[in-house]
LORO-327750 format. One line per 3 residues: their letters; for each residue x, y, z of N, C-alpha, C. Coordinates in steps of 0.05 Angstrom, whole numbers, plus 5000, padded with zeros to 4 digits. Example, Ala and Ser with C-alpha at 12.3 -4.5 7.8 and 13.67 -1.06 7.14 Angstrom:
% residues 2
as = 5264,4886,5156,5246,4910,5156,5264,4934,5156 ~ 5257,4955,5142,5273,4979,5143,5258,5001,5157
***
This chain:
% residues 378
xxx = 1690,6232,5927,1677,6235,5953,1655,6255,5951 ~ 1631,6253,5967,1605,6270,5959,1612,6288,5979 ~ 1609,6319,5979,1614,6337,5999,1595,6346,5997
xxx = 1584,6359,6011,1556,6378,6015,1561,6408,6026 ~ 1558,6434,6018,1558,6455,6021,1535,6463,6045 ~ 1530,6487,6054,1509,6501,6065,1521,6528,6067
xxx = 1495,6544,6058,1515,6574,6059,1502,6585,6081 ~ 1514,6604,6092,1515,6620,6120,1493,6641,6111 ~ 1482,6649,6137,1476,6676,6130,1494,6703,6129
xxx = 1517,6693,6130,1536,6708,6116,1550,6717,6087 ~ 1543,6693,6073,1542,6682,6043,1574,6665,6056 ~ 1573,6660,6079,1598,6644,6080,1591,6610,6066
xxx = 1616,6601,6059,1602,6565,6052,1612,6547,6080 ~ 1598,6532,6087,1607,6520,6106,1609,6487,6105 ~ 1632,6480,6107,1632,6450,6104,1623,6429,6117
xxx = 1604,6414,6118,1602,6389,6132,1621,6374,6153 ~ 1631,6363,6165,1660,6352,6171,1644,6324,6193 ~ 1658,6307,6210,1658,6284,6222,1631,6278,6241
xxx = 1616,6303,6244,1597,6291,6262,1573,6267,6252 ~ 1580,6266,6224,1572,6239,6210,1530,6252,6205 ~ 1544,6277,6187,1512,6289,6180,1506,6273,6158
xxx = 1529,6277,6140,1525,6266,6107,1554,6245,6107 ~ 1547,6235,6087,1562,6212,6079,1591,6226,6067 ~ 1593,6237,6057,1612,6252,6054,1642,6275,6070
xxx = 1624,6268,6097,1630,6285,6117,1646,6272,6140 ~ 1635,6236,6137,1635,6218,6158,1668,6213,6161 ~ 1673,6207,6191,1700,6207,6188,1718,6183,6187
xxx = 1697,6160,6178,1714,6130,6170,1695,6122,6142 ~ 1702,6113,6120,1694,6112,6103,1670,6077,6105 ~ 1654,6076,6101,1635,6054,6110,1644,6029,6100
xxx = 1657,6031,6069,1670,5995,6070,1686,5984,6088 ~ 1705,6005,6098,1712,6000,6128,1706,5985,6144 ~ 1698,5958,6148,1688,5952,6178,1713,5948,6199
xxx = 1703,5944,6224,1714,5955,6244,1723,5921,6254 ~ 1742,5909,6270,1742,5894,6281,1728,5887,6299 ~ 1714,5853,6305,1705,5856,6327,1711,5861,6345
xxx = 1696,5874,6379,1711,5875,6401,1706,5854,6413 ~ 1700,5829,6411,1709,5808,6424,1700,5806,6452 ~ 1706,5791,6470,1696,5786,6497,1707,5818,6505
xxx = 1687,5826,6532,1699,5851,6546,1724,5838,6573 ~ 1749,5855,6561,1776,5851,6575,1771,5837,6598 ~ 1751,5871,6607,1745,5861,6644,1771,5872,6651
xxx = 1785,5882,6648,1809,5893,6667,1807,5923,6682 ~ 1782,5937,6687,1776,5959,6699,1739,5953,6714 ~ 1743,5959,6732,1716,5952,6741,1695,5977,6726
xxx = 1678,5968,6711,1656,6002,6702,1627,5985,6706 ~ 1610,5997,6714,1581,5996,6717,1568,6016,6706 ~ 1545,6017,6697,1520,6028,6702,1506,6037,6715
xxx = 1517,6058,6722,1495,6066,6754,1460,6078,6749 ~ 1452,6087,6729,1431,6096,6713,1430,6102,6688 ~ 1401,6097,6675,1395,6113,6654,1369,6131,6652
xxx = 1377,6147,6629,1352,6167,6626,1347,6171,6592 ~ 1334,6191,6584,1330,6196,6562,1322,6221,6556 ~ 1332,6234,6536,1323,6264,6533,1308,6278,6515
xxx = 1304,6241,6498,1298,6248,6465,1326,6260,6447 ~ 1309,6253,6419,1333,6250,6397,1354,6271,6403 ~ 1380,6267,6391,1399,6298,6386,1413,6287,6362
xxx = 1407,6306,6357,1411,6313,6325,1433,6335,6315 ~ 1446,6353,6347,1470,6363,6335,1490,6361,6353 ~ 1511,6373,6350,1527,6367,6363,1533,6382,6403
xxx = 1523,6369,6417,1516,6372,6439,1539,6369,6456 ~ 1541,6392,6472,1559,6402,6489,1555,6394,6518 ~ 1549,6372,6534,1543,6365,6559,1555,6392,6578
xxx = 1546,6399,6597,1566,6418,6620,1557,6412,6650 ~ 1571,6406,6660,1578,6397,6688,1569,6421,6700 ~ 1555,6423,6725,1545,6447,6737,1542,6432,6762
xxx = 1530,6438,6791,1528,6429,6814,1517,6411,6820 ~ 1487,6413,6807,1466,6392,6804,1474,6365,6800 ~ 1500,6369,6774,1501,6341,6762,1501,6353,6741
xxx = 1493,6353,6710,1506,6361,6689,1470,6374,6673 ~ 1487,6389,6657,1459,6404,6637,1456,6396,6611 ~ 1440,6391,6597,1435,6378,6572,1414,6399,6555
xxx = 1418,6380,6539,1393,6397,6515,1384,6381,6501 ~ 1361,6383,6473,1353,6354,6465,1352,6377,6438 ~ 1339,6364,6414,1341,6378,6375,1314,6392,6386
xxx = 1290,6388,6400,1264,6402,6396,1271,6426,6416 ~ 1287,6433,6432,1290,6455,6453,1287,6455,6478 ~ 1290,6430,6489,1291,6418,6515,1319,6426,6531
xxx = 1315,6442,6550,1339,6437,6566,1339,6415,6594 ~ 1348,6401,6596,1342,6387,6624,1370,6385,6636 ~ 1359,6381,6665,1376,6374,6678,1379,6345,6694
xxx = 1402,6344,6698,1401,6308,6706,1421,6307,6736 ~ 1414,6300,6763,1423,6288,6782,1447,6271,6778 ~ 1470,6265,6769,1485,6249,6771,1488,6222,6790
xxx = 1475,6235,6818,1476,6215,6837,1463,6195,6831 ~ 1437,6199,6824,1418,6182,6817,1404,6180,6784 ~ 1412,6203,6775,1396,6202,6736,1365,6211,6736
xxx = 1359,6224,6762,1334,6243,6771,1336,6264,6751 ~ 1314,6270,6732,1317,6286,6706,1295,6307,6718 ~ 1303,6330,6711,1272,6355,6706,1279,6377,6696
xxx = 1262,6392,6673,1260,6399,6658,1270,6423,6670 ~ 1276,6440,6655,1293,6462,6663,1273,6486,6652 ~ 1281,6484,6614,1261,6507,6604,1251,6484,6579
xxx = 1223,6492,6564,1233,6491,6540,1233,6510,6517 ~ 1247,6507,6504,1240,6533,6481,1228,6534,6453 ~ 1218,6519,6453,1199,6507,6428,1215,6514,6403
xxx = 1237,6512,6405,1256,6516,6375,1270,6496,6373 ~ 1277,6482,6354,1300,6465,6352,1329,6482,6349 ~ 1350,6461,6370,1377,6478,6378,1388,6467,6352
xxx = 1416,6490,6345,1429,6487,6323,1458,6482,6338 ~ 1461,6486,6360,1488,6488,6378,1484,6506,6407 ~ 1494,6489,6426,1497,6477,6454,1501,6463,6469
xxx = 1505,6463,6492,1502,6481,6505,1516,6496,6521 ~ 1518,6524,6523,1532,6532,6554,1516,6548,6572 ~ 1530,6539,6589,1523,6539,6620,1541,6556,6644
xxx = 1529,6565,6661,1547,6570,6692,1531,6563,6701 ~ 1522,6571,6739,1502,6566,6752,1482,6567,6750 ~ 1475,6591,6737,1443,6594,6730,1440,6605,6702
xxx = 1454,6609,6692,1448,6618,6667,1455,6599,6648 ~ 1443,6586,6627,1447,6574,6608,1438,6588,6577 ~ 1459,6577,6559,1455,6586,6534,1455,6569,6504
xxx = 1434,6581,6491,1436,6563,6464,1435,6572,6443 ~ 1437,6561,6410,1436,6579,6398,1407,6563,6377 ~ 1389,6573,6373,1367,6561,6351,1379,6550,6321
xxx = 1358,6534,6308,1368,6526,6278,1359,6560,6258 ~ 1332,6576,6279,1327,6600,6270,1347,6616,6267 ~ 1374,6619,6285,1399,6628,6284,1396,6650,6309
xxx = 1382,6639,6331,1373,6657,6347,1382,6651,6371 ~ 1401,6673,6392,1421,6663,6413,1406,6669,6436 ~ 1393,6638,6452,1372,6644,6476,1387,6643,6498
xxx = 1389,6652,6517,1396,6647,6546,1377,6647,6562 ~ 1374,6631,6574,1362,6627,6599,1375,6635,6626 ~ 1358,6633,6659,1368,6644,6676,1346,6627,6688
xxx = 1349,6613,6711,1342,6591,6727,1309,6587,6712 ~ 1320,6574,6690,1297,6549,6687,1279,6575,6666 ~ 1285,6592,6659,1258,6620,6647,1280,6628,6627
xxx = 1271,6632,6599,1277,6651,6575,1290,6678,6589 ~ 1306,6689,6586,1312,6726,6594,1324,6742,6571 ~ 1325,6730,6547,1341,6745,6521,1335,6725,6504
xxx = 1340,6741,6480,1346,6722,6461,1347,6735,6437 ~ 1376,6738,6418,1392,6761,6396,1396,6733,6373 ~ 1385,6751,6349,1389,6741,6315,1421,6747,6325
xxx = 1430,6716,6306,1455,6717,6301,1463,6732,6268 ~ 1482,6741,6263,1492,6747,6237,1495,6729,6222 ~ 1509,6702,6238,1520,6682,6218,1514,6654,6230
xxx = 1516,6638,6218,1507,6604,6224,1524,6601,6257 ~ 1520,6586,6267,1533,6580,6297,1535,6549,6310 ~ 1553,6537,6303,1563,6509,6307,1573,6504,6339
xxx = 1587,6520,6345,1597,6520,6371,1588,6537,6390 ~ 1578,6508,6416,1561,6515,6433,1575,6551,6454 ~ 1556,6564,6455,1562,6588,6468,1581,6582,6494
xxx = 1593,6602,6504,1610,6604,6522,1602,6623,6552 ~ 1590,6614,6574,1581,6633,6588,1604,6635,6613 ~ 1617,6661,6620,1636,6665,6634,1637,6689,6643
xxx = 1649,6698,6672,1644,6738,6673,1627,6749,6666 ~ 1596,6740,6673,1569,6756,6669,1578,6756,6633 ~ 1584,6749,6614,1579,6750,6589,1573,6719,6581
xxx = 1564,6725,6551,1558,6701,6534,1573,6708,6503 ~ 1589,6691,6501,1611,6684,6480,1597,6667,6463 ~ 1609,6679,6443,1593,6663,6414,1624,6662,6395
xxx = 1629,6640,6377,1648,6637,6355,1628,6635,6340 ~ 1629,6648,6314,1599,6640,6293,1624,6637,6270 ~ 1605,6622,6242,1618,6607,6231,1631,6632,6208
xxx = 1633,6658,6216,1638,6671,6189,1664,6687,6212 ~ 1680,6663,6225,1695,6677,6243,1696,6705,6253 ~ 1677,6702,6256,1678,6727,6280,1662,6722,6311
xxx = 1674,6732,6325,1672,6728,6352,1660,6751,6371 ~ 1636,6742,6380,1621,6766,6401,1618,6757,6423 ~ 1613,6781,6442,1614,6784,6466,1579,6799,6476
xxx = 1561,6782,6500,1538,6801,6504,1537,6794,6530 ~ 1525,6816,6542,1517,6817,6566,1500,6795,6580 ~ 1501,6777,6601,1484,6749,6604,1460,6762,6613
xxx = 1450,6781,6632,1439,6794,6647,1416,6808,6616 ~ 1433,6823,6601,1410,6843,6592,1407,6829,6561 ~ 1422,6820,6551,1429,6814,6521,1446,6835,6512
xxx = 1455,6851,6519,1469,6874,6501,1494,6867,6487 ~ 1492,6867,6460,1525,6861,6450,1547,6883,6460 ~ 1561,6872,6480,1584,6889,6481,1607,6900,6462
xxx = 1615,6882,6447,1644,6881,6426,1626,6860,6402 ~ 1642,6863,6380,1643,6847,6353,1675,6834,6338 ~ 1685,6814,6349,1705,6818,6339,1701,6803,6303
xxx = 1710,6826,6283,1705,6809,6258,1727,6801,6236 ~ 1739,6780,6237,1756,6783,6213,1761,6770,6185 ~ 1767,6777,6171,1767,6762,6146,1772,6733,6145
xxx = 1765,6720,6128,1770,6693,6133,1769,6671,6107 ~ 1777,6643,6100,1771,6631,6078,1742,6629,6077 ~ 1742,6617,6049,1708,6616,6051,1687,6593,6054
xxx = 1710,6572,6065,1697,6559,6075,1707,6553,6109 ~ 1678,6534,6124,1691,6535,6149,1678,6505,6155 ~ 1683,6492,6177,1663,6460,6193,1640,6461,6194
xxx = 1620,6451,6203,1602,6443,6208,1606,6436,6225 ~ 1622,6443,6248,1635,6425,6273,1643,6446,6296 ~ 1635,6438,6321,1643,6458,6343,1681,6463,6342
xxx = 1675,6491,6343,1704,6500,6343,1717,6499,6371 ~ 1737,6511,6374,1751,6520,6397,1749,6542,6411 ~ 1736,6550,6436,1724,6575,6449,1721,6564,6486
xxx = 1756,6580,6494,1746,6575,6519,1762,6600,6539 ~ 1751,6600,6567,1772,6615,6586,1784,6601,6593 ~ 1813,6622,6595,1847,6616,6609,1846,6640,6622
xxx = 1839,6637,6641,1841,6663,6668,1825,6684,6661 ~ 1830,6713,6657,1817,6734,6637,1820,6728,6610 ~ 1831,6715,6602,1830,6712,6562,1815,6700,6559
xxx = 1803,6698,6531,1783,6689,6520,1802,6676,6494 ~ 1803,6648,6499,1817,6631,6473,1801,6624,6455 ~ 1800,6630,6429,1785,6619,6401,1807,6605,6378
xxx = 1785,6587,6368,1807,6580,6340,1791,6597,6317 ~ 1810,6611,6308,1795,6618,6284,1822,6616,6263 ~ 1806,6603,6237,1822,6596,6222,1841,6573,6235
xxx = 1860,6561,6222,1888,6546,6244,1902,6566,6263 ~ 1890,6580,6274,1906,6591,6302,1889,6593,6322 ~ 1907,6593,6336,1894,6597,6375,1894,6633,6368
xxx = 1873,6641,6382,1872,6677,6385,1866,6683,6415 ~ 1881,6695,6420,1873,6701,6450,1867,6722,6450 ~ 1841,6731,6460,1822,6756,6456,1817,6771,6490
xxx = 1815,6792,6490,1816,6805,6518,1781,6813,6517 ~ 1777,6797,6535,1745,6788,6542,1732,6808,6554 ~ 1745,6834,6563,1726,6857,6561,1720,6871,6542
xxx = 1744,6878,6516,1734,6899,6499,1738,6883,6468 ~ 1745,6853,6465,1748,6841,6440,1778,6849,6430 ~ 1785,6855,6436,1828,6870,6424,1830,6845,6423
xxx = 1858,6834,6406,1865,6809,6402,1891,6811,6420 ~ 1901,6790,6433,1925,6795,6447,1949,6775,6429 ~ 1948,6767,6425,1964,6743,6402,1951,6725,6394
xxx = 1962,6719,6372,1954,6699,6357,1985,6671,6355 ~ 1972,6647,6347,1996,6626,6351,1981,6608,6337 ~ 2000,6593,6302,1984,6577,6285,1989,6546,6297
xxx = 1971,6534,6301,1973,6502,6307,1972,6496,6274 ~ 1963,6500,6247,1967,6500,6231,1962,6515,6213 ~ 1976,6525,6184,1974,6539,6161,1963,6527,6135
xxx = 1946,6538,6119,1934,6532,6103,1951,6519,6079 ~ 1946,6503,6064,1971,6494,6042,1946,6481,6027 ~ 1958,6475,5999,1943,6467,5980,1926,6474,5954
xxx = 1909,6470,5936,1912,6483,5909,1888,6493,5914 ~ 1867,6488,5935,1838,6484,5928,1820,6493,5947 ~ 1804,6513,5959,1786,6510,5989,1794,6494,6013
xxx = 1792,6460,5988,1777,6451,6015,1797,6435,6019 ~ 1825,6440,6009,1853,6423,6011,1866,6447,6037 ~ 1848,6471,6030,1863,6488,6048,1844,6495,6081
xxx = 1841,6486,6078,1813,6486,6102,1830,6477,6133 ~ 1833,6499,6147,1841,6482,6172,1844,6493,6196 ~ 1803,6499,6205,1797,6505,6219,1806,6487,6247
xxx = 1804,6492,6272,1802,6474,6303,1782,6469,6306 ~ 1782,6442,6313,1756,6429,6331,1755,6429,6356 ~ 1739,6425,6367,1739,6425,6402,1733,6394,6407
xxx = 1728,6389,6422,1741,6410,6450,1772,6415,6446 ~ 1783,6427,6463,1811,6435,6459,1813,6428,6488 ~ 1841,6419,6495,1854,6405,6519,1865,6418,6533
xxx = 1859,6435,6561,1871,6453,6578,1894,6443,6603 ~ 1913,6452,6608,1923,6445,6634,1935,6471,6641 ~ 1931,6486,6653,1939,6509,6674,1941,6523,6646
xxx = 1964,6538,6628,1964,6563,6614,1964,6549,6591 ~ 1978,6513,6581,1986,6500,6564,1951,6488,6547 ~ 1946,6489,6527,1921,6498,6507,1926,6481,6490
xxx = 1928,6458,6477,1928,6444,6459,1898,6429,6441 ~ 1906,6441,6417,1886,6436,6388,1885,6421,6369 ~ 1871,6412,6357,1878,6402,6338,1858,6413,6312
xxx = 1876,6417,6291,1879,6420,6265,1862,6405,6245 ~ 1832,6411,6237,1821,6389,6226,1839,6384,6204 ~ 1840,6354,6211,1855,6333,6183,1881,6341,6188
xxx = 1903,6354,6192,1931,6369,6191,1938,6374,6214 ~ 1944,6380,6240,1961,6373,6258,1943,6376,6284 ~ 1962,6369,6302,1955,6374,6332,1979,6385,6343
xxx = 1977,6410,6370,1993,6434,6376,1982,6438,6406 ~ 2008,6447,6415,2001,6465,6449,2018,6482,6434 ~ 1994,6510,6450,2009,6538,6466,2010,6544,6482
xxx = 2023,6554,6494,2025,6573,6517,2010,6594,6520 ~ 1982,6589,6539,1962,6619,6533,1974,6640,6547 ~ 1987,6640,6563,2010,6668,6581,2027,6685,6558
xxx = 2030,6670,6545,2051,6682,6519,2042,6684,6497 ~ 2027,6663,6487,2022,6661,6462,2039,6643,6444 ~ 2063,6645,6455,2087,6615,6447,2073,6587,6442
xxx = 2082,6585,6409,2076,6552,6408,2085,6536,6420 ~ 2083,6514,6429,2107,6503,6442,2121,6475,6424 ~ 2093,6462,6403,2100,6445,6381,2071,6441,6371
xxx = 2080,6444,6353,2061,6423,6331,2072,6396,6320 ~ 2044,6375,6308,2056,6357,6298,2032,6346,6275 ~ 2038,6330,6257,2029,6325,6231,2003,6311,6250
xxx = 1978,6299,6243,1958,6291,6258,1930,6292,6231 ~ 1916,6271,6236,1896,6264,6218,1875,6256,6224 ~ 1862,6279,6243,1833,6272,6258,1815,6292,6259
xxx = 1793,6291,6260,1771,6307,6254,1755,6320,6289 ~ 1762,6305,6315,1750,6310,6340,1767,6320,6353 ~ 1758,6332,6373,1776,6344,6394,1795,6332,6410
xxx = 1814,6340,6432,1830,6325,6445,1816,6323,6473 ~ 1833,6304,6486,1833,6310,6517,1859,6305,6530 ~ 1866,6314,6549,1899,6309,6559,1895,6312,6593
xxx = 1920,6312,6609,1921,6318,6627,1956,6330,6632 ~ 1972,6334,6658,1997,6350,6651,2018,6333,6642 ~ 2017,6300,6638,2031,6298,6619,2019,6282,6590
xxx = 1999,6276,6582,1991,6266,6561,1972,6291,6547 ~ 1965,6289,6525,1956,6291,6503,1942,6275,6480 ~ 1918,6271,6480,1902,6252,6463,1879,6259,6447
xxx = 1889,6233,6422,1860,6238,6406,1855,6214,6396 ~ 1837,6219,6375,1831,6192,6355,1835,6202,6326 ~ 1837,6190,6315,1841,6201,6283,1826,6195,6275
xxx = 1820,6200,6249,1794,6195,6236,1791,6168,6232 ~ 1814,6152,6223,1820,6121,6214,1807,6109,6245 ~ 1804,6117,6269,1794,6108,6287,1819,6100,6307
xxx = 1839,6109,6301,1876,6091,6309,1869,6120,6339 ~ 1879,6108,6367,1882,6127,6376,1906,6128,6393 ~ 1916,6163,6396,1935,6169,6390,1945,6185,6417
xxx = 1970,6178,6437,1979,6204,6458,2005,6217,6455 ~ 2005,6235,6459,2031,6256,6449,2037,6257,6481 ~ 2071,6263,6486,2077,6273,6507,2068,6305,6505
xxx = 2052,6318,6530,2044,6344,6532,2071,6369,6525 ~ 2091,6355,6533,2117,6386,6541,2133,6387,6508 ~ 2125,6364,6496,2142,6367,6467,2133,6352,6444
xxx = 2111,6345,6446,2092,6331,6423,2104,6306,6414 ~ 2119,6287,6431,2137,6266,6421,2120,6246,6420 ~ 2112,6226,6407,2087,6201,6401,2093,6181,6437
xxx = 2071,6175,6447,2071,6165,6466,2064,6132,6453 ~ 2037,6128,6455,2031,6097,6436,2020,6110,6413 ~ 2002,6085,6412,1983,6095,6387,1975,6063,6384
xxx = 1947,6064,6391,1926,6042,6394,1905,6035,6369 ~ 1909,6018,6356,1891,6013,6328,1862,5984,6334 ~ 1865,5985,6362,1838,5972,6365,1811,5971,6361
xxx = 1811,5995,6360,1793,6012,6357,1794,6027,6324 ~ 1806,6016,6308,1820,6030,6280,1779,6024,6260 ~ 1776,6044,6251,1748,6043,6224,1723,6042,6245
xxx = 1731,6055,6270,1697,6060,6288,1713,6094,6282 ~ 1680,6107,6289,1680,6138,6286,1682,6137,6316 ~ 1697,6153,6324,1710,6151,6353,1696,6179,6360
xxx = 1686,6188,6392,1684,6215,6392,1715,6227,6401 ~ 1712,6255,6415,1739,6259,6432,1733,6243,6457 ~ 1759,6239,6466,1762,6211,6493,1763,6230,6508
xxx = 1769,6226,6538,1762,6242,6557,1780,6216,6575 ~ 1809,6236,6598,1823,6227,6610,1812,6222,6642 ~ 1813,6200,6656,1803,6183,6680,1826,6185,6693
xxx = 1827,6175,6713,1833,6176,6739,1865,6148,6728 ~ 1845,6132,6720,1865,6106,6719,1866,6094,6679 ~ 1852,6110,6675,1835,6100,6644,1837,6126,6626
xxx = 1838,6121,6599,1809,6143,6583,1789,6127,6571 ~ 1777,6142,6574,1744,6134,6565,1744,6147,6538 ~ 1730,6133,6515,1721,6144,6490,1699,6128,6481
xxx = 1678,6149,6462,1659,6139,6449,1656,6126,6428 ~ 1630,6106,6421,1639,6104,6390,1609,6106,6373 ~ 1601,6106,6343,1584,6102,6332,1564,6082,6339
xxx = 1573,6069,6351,1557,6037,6355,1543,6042,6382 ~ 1554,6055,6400,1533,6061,6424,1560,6053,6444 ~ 1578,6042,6442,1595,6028,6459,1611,6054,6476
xxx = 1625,6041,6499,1640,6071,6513,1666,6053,6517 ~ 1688,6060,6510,1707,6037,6517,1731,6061,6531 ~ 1743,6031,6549,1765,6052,6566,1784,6036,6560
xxx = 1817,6056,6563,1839,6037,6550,1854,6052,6573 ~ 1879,6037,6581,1910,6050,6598,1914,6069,6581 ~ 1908,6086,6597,1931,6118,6596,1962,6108,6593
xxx = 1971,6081,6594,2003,6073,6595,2011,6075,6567 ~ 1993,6051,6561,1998,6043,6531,1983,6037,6509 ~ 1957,6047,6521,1930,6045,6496,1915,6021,6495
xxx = 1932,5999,6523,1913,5978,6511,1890,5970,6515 ~ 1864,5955,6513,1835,5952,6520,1843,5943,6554 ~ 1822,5962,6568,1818,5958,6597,1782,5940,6602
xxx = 1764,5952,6581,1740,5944,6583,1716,5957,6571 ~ 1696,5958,6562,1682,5965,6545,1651,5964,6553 ~ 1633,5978,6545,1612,5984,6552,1593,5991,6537
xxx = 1563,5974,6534,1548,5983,6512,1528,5999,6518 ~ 1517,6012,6501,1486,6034,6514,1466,6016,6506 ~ 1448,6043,6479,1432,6039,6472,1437,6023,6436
xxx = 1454,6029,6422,1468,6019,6399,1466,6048,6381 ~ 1455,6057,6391,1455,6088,6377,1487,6105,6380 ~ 1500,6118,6363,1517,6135,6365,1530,6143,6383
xxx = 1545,6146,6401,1555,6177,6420,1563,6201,6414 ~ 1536,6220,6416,1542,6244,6397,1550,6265,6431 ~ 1538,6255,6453,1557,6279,6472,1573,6260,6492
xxx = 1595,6278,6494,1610,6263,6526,1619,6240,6510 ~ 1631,6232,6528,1645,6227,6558,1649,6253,6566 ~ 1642,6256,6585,1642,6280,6605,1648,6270,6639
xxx = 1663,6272,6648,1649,6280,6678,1639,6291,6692 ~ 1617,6279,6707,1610,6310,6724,1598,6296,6750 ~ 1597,6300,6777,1591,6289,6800,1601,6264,6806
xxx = 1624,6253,6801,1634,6228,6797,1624,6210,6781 ~ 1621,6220,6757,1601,6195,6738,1612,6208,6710 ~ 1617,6183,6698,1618,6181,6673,1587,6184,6658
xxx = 1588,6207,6643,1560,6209,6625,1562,6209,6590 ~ 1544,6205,6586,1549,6199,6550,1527,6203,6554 ~ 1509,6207,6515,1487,6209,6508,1495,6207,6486
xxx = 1473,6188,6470,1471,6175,6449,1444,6201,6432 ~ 1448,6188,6410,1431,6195,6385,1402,6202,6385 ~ 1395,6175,6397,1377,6163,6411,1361,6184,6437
xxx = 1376,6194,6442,1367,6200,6468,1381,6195,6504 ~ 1382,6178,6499,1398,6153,6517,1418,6172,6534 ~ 1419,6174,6554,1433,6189,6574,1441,6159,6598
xxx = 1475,6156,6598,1476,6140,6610,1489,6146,6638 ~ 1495,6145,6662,1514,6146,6679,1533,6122,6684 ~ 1555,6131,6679,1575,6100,6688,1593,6113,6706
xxx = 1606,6094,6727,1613,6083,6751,1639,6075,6744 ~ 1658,6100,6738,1689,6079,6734,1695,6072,6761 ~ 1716,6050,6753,1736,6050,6790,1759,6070,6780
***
C-alpha cells in the first residue's frame, strides 16, 4: 500500500488517512467497485429545494449551522454564507489564503486556520486577529465562551481569546509520532472542553487548560507506527453527557463526560466520524458496510452492506431516516430500524466532502465541486 508522510512544523509526521487525498490513504481500495444502486426505493419523500456553489474544497470542511442558515468556506479563503430557506448566498469575508481547516463558528465570530498555518478569526463579515500556529491544524477550530479552541496535529491543545487573539493556556503533551490528516475530536459538554488526543477522550477545563480525566476508546497495539496509530476522528456523537468516538481503523466507544467513565468500547473498522441519537449510534466503515450500535451498551443493532466499496462520509441521524454521503455525489437515506434503502439522491457527481448537516430545516451537503445542495426530507 503507498502511504504518504508530511511533516509538521513540529517535526511531527503526519499521516494521510480517508479523506481520499492520496491513493494510499483512500478508505475503499479502487478494484472495489461498488454495487449498482438501481432504481431509487422511493420509500421517503426527499427533494431538492436549492442549489448554490462556493467553488472547489479541497479540505476537509466543517459546515456550521448558525441563524442565517449555515456558514461555509471554500480552498481560496472564501467564507460565505447561505439562507437555508431559499440558498440566497453572500459573501461574508474573504481572506485571500487558502484554508487548511474549517470552519468554526458562533454568531458572529467565525474561525479558520490557513495552509500558511495561520489561525484567522473573523467578527461579522471583517478579519480581527490572526496567530502562527506551532503545528499543522486538521481540525476545524472550536469557537465557544468568548474563546477559540484549536487541537493541532502535534497534540496539543490551545485556548485564545475570540475578541483580542491572546493565547490564554497551551495544553502540550507528548505523543506518537505520527498523527491523521483528518479532523479530530474537539467539542463542548457544558464547561468542558472534550478532545481526542491520542485514543482517548480528554476532558480539559476550558478556562485554565488542567486536564480533568482522561477515558481510552482505544490503546495503541502493534509492532510498527502506523499499526499503532489510533488517533479519533470527528465528528464525535453527543447526547446530553454520553460522547461517543471512534478509533481510526480499531474501535468505536461512549463516555460519560460527567465522570469520565467508559461506558463500552467495541472492535470497529472505519476511518469517519459517527452520528447517533439517545438510543442509536452509527457509522460506516471503511468497507463502506454501515453500522448501529445500541447507545447504553455498544450491542450491534444491524449492519447494512448496500452501500459496501462507496467511501461513505459520517451519516447524520433524521427525524425518520439517516442520511449519508458518498464519493459519487449521491446522498442516500436508510431506516434508522434496520438499515434498509429508504431513497437516494444525486448532486453534482463530485464527492461529499462536507455534511450532511442540518441547519434551518434542510438537509445540506457540499461536494468537491463546489456544489452546495439543500434537501427537503419528510
Amino acid at each position: 500500500m503507498k502511504i504518504s508522510f508530511i511533516r509538521t512544523l513540529s517535526k511531527t509526521l503526519v499521516l494521510c488517512s480517508s479523506f481520499g487525498v492520496l491513493l494510499g490513504c483512500s478508505s475503499t481500495p479502487d478494484k472495489l467497485i461498488p454495487a449498482d444502486l438501481g432504481l431509487n426505493p422511493g420509500l421517503l419523500n426527499v427533494r431538492l429545494a436549492w442549489t448554490s456553489n462556493i467553488g472547489p474544497v479541497d479540505f476537509q470542511l466543517e459546515p456550521k449551522a448558525v441563524e442565517q442558515g449555515v456558514l461555509l468556506a471554500n480552498s481560496v479563503g472564501s467564507i460565505v454564507s447561505i439562507n437555508t430557506a431559499n440558498g440566497a448566498q453572500s459573501l461574508q469575508v474573504s481572506l485571500g489564503e487558502k484554508i487548511a481547516s474549517g470552519l468554526g463558528a458562533s454568531t458572529e465570530v467565525a474561525a479558520v486556520v490557513t495552509r500558511n498555518n495561520e489561525l484567522i478569526t473573523t467578527l461579522s463579515g471583517r478579519e480581527v486577529w490572526r496567530q502562527k500556529m506551532l503545528a499543522q491544524v486538521f481540525t476545524a477550530p472550536l469557537v465557544a465562551g468568548g474563546r477559540v479552541l484549536i487541537l493541532a496535529a502535534d497534540r496539543s491543545v490551545s485556548a485564545f481569546d475570540a475578541a483580542s487573539g491572546r493565547r490564554l493556556w497551551l495544553l502540550q503533551r507528548p505523543g506518537e509520532s505520527l498523527v491523521l490528516r483528518q479532523s479530530g475530536v474537539l467539542l463542548a459538554v457544558g464547561d468542558t472542553l472534550v478532545a481526542g488526543l491520542s485514543g482517548q477522550l480528554v476532558s480539559i477545563n476550558a478556562i485554565n487548560g488542567v486536564i480533568r480525566w482522561e477515558s481510552p476508546i482505544a490503546s495503541p497495539r502493534g509492532t510498527n507506527e502506523i499499526e499503532r496509530l489510533v488517533d479519533l476522528v470527528g465528528p464525535a456523537s453527543r447526547d446530553g453527557s454520553i460522547v461517543c468516538a471512534r478509533a481510526f481503523q480499531t474501535a468505536v466507544g461512549c463516555v460519560d463526560a460527567s465522570s469520565g467513565n467508559l461506558i463500552w468500547s467495541k472492535p470497529a473498522s472505519g476511518s469517519v466520524g459517527l452520528a447517533g441519537d439517545s438510543k442509536l449510534v452509527v457509522g460506516a466503515e471503511s468497507d463502506g458496510k454501515l453500522m448501529a450500535w445500541r447507545r447504553s451498551n455498544g450491542e450491534s443493532v444491524w449492519v447494512s452492506e448496500r452501500l459496501k466499496f462507496r467511501r461513505l462520509t459520517a451519516p447524520v441521524l433524521l427525524i425518520r431516516s439517516i442520511a449519508v454521503g458518498d464519493d459519487e455525489g449521491n446522498v442516500h437515506f436508510v431506516s434508522p430500524i434496520d438499515g434498509s434503502a429508504l431513497a437516494y439522491l444525486k448532486t453534482d457527481g463530485s464527492a461529499i466532502v462536507a455534511g450532511p448537516i442540518m441547519a434551518g430545516g434542510m438537509l445540506v451537503v457540499v461536494t468537491r465541486n463546489g456544489g452546495v445542495f439543500g434537501i427537503k426530507p419528510e
